[in-house]
N, C-alpha and C positions, 0 to 999 in steps of 0.2 A: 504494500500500500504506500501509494507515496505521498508527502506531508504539501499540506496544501496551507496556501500563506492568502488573505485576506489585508490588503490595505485601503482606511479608511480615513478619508478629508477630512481633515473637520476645524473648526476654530478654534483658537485656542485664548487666554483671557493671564493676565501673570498679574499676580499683589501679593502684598506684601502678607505672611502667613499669620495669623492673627488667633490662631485654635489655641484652645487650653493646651495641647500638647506642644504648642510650638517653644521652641527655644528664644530665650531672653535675647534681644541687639544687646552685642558686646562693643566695646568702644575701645579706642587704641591707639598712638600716636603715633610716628615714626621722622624724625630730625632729619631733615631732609639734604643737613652737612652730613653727618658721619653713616646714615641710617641705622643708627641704635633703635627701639623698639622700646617705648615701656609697657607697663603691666596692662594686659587685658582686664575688662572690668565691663563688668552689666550697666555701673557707675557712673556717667561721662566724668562729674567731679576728679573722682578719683584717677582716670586717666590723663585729664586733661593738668591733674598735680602734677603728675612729673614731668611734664614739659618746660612748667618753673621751676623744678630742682633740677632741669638736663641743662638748661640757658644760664641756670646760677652758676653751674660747674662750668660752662662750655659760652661764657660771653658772645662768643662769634657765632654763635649757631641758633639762628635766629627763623629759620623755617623750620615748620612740621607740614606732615600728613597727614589728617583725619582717617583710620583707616576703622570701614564698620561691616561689622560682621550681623549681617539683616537676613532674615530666613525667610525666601519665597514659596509662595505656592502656585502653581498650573491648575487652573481650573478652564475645563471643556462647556463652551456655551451651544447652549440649546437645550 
């Protein structure tokens, strides 16, 4: 018997995932001199800290990256 494959069009619709089981946005910086990384954090506060202890230490480094970690979901319209 040989296997038979069905493909089907369809729309598709992407947001942001928002279910009780979804996973927390993590927040995250990254120095855009040296690319150090601070602490991951559900927090923004708390990430967004060590950017002023990385500039205290590191004068000259004066860019970061907001780096966010957001969990999508695909959902099929119709």
């Amino acid at each position: 018997m040989a296997a038979h494959t069905v493909i089907r069009w369809a729309d598709w619709t992407m947001s942001p995932d928002r279910s009780p089981e979804a996973p927390p946005i993590v927040h995250e910086f990254q120095c855009t001199t040296c690319q150090e990384e601070g602490p991951a954090s559900e927090d923004f506060e708390t990430a967004r800290t060590w950017t002023f202890q990385h500039v205290g230490r590191n004068p000259s480094h004066q860019g970061y990256r907001e780096i966010i970690h957001r969990f999508w979901r695909m959902n099929l319209v119709g």
